[in-house]
ChimeraX commands (.cxc) that place a marker at each C-alpha (Angstrom):
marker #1 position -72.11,22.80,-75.85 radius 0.5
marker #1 position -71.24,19.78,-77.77 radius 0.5
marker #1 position -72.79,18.71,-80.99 radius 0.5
marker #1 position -75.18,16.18,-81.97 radius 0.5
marker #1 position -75.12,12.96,-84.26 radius 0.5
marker #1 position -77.80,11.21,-85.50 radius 0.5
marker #1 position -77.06,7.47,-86.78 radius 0.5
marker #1 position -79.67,5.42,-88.70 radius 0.5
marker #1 position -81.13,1.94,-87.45 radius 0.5
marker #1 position -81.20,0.91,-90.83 radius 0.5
marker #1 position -77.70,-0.71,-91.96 radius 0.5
marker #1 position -77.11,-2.11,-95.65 radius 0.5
marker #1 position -75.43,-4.68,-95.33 radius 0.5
marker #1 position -78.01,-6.48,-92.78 radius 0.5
marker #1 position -80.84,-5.58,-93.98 radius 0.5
marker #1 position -83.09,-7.87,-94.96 radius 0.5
marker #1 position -87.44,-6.71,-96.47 radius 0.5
marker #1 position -89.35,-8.51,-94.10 radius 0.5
marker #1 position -91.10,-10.40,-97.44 radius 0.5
marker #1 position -87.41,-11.83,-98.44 radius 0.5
marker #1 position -87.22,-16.07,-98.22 radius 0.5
marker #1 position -84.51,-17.71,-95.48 radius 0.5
marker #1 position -82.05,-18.35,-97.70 radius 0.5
marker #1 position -78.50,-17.83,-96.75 radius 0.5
marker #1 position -77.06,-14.96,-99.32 radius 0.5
marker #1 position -74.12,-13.12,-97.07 radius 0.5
marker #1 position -71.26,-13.72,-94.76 radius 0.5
marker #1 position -72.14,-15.39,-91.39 radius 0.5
marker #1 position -75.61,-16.78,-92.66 radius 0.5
marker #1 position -76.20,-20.29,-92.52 radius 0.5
marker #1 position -77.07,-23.15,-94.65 radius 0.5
marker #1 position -78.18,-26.70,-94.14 radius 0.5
marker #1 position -76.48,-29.12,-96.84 radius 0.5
marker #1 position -77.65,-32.41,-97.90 radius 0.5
marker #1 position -74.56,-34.71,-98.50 radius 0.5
marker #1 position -75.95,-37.48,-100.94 radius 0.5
marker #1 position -72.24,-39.26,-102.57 radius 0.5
marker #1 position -71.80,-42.33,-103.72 radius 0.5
marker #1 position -68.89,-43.24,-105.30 radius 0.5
marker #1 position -67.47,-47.02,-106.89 radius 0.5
marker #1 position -64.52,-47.43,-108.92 radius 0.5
marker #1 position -62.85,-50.82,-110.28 radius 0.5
marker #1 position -60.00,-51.57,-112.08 radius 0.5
marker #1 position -58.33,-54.38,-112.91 radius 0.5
marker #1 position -55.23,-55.63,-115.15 radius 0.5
marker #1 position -53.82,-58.76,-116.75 radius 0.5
marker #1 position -50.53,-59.16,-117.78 radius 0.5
marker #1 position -49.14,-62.27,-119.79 radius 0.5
marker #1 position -45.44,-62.28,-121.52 radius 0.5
marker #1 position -43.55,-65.15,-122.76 radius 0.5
marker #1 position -40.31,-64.78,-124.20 radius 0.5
marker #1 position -37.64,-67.78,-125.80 radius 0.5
marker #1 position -34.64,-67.46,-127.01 radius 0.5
marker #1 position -32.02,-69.73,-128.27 radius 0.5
marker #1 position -29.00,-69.89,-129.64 radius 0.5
marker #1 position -26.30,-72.53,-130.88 radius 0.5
marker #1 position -23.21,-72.89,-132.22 radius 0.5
marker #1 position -21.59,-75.92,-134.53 radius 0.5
marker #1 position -18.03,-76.36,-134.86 radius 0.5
marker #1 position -17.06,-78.67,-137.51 radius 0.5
marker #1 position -14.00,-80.03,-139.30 radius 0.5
marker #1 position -13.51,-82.02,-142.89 radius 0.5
marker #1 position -13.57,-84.72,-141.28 radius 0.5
marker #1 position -17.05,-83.89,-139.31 radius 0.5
marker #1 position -18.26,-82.55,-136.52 radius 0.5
marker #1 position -15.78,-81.69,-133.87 radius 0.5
marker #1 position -18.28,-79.95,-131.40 radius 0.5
marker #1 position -21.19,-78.60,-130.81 radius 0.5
marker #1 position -23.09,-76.08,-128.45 radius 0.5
marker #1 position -26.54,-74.79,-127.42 radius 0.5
marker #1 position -28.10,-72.37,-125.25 radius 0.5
marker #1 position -31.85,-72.05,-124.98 radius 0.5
marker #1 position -33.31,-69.17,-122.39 radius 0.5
marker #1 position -37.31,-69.21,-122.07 radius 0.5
marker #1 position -39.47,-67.29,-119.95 radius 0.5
marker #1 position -43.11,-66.76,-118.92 radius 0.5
marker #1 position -44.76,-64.47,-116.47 radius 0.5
marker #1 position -48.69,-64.38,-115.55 radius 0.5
marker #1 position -50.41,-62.32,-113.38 radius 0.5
marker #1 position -53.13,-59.82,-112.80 radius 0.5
marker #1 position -54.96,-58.12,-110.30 radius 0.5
marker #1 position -58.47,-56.70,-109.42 radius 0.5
marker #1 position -59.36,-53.55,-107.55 radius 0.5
marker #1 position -63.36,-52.69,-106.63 radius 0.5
marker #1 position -64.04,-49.64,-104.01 radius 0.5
marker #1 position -67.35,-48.40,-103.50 radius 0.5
marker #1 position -67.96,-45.56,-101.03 radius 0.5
marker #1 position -71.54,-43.81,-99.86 radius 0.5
marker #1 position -71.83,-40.83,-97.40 radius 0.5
marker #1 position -75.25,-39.77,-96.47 radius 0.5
marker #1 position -75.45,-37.08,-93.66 radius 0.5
marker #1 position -77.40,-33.62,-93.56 radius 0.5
marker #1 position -74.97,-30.87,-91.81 radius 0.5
marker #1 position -75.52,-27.15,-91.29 radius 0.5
marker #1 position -72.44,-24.80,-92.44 radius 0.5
marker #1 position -71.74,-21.21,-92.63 radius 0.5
marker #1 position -71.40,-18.19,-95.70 radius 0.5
marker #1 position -67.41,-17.61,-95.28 radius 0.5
marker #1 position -67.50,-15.30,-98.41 radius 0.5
marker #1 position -69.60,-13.84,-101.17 radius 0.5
marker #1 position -67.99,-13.93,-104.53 radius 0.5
marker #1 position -68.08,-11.22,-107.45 radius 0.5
marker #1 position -70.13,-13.68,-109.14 radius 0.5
marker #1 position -72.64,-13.68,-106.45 radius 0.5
marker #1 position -71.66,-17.72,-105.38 radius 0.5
marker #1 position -71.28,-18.53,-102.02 radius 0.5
marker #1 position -68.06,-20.02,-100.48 radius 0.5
marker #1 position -69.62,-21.93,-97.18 radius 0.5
marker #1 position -67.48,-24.77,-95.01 radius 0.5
marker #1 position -68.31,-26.22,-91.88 radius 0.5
marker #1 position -68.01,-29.46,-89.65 radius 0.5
marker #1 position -70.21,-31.70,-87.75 radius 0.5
marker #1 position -68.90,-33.83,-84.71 radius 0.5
marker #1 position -70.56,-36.50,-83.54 radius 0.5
marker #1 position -69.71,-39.51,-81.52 radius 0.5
marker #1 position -71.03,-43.72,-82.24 radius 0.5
marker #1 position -70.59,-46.24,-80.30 radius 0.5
marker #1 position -68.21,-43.78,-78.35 radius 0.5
marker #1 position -65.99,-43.47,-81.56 radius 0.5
marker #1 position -65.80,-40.01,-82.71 radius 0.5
marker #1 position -66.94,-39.17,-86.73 radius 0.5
marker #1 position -66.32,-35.87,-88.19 radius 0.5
marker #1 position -67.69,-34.62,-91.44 radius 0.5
marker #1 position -66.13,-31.68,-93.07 radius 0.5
marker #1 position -67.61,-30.23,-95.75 radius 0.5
marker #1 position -66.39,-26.76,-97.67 radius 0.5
marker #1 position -67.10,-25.70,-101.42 radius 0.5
marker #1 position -69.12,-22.78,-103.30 radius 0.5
marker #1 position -72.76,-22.46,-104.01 radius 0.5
marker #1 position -75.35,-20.72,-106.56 radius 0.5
marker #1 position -77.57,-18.79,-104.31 radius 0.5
marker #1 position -80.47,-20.28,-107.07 radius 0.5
marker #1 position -79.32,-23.49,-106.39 radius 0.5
marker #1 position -80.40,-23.29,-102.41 radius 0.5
marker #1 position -84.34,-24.55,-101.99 radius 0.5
marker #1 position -87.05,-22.24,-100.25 radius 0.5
marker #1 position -86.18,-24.12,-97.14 radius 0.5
marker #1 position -82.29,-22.61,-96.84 radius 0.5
marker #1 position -81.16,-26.30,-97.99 radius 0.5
marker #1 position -78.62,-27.19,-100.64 radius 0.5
marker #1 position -77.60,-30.76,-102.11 radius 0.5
marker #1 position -74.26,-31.76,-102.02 radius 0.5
marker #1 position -74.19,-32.93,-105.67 radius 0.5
marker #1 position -74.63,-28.62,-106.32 radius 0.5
marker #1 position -71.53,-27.64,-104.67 radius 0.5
marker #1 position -68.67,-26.89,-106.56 radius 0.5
marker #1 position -64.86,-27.38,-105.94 radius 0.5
marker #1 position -66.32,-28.98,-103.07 radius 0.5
marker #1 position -64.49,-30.86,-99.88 radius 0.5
marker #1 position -66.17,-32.90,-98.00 radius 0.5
marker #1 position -64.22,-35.37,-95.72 radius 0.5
marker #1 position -65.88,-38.31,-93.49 radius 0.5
marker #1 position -63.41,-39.43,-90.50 radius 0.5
marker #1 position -63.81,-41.86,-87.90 radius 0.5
marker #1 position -61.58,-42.90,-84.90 radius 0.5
marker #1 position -61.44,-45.45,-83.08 radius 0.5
marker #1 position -61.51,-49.45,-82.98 radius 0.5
marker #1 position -63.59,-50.00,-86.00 radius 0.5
marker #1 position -61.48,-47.52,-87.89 radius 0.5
marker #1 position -58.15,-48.79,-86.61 radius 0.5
marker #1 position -59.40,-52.08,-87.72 radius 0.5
marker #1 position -59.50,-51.37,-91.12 radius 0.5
marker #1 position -55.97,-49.90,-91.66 radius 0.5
marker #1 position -52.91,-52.07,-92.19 radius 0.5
marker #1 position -50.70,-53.41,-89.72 radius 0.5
marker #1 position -47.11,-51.92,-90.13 radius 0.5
marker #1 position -45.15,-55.17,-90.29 radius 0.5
marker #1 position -47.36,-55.73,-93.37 radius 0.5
marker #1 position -46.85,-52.84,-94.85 radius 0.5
marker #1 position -43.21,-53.20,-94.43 radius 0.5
marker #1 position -43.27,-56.81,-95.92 radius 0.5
marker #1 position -45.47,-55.27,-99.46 radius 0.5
marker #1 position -42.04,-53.35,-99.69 radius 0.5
marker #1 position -39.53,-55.60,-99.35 radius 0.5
marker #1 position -41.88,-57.90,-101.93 radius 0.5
marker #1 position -43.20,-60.60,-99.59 radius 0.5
marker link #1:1,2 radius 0.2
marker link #1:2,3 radius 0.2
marker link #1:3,4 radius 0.2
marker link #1:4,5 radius 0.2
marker link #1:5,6 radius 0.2
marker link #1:6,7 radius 0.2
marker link #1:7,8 radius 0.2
marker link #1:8,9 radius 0.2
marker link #1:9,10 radius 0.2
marker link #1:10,11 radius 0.2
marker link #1:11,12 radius 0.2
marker link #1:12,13 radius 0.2
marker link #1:13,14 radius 0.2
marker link #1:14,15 radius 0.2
marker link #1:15,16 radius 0.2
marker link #1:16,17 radius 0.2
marker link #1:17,18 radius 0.2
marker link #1:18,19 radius 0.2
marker link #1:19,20 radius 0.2
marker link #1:20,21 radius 0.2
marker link #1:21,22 radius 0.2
marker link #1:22,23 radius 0.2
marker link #1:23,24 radius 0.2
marker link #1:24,25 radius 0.2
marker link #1:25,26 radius 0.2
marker link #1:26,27 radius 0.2
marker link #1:27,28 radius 0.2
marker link #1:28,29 radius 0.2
marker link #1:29,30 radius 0.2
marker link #1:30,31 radius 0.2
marker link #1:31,32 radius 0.2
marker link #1:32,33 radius 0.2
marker link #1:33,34 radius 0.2
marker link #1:34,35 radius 0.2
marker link #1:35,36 radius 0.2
marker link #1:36,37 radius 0.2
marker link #1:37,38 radius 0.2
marker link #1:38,39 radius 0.2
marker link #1:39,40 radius 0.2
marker link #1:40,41 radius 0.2
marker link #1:41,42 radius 0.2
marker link #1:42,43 radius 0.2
marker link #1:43,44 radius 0.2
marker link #1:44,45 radius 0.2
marker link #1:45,46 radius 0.2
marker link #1:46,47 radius 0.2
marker link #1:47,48 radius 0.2
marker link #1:48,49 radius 0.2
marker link #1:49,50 radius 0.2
marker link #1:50,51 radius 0.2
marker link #1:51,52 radius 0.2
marker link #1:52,53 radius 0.2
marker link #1:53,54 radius 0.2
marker link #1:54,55 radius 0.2
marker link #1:55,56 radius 0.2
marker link #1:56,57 radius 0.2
marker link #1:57,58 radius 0.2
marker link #1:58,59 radius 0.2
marker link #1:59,60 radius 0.2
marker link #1:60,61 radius 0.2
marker link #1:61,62 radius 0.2
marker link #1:62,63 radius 0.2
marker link #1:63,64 radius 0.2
marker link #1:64,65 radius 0.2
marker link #1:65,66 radius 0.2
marker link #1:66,67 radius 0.2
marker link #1:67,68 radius 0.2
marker link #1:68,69 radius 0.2
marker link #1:69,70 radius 0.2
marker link #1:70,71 radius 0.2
marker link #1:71,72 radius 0.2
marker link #1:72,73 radius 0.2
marker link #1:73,74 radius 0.2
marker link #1:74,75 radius 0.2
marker link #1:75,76 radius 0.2
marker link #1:76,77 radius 0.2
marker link #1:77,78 radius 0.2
marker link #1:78,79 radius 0.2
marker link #1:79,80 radius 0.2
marker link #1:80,81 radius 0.2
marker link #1:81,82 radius 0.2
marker link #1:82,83 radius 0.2
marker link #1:83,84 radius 0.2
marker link #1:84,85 radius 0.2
marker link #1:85,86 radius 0.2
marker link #1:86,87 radius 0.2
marker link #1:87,88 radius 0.2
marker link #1:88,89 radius 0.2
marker link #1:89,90 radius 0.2
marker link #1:90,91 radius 0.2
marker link #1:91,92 radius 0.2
marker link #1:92,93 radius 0.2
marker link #1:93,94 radius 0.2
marker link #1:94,95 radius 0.2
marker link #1:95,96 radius 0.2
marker link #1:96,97 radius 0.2
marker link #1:97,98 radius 0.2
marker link #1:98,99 radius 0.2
marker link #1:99,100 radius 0.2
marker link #1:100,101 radius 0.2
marker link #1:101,102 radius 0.2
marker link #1:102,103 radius 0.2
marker link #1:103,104 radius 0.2
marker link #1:104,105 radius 0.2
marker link #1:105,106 radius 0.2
marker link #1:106,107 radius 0.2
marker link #1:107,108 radius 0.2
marker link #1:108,109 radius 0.2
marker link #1:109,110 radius 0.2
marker link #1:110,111 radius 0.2
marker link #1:111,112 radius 0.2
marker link #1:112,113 radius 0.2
marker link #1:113,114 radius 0.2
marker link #1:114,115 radius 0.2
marker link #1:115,116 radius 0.2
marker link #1:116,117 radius 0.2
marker link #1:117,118 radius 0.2
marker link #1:118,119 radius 0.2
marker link #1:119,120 radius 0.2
marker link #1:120,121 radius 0.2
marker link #1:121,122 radius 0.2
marker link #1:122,123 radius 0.2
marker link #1:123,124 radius 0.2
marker link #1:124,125 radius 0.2
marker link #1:125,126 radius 0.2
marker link #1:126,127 radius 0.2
marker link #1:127,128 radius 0.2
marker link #1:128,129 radius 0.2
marker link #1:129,130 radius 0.2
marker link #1:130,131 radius 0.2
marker link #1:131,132 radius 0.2
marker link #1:132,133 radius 0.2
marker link #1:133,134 radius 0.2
marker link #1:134,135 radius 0.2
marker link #1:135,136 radius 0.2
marker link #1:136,137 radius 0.2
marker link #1:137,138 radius 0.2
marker link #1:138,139 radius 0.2
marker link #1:139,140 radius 0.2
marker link #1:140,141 radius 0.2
marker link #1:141,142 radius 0.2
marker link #1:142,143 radius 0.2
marker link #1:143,144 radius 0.2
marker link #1:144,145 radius 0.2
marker link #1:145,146 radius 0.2
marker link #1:146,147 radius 0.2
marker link #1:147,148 radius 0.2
marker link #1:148,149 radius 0.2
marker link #1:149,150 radius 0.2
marker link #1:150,151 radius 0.2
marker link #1:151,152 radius 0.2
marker link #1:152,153 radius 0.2
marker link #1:153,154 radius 0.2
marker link #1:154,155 radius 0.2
marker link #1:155,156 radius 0.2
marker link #1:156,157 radius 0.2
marker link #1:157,158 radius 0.2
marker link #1:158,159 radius 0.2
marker link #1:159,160 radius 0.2
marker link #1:160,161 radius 0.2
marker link #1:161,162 radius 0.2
marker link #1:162,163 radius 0.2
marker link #1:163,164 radius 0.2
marker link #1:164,165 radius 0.2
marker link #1:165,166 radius 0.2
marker link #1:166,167 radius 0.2
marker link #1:167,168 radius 0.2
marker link #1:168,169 radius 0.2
marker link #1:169,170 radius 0.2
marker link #1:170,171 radius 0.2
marker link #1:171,172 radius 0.2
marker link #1:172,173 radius 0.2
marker link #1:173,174 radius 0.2
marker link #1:174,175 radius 0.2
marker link #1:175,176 radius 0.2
view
């Protein structure tokens, strides 16, 4: 006759008291983050230079002057140049626990697809997070991740618009 094992329903690492909150706190759990970034930058530059030079040359003889030479080299150059960029994201995506640290943080990533206007938009979003720093209702704010990722890309007409045609690109390098 064989023996017997007994195994336990209870397992440690799932376990969670049945008076615990929602929040996400191990691998596999999930977490609903609120991405709120806005972002402007601008720059700008002048430049002025002016440079002269000039130099002659006298030849003379007792009798007086026999020659005489001169060379004058001036220069100016003007410009400047203004850059302004302001970007805003605002979307609300759900992502996963890929890894509890020592600390206790939580490294989560994740992606959201969705199409407008039949043009496809993908956020991507990956970083690390307090476990204080997630609300009661298992929701985190983007400005609370740290080292975080997050990417916004679209495809399609709209976003093909807005890149540079090649033959310009190729005519900023040969200085046109």
């Amino acid at each position: 006759m064989g023996t017997s094992h007994a195994e336990s329903l209870y397992q440690e690492q799932t376990y969670r008291p049945l008076t615990a909150d929602n929040r996400a706190f191990r691998v596999g759990d999930v977490l609903t983050v609120q991405v709120f970034e806005n972002s402007s930058a601008t720059t700008s530059a002048d430049t002025g230079t002016r440079r002269s030079n000039g130099l002659s040359a006298e030849l003379s003889h007792r009798s007086g002057t026999v020659g005489q030479t001169g060379i004058g080299v001036s220069g100016s150059f003007d410009g400047g140049g203004r850059t302004q960029r302001t970007n805003r994201v605002l979307a609300t995506l759900t992502v996963s626990v890929q890894e509890v640290l020592s600390n206790g943080d939580l490294r989560v990533a994740g992606e959201q697809l969705l199409t407008v206007n039949q043009e496809p938009q993908k956020v991507t979003l990956e970083g690390r997070v307090r476990p204080f720093d997630i609300s009661d209702g298992n929701v985190v704010l983007s400005t609370r991740l740290a080292d975080a990722r997050i990417s916004y890309v679209g495809e399609g007409d709209i976003a093909e618009r807005n890149r540079r045609p090649w033959w310009r690109n190729l005519l900023d390098m040969m200085g046109l």
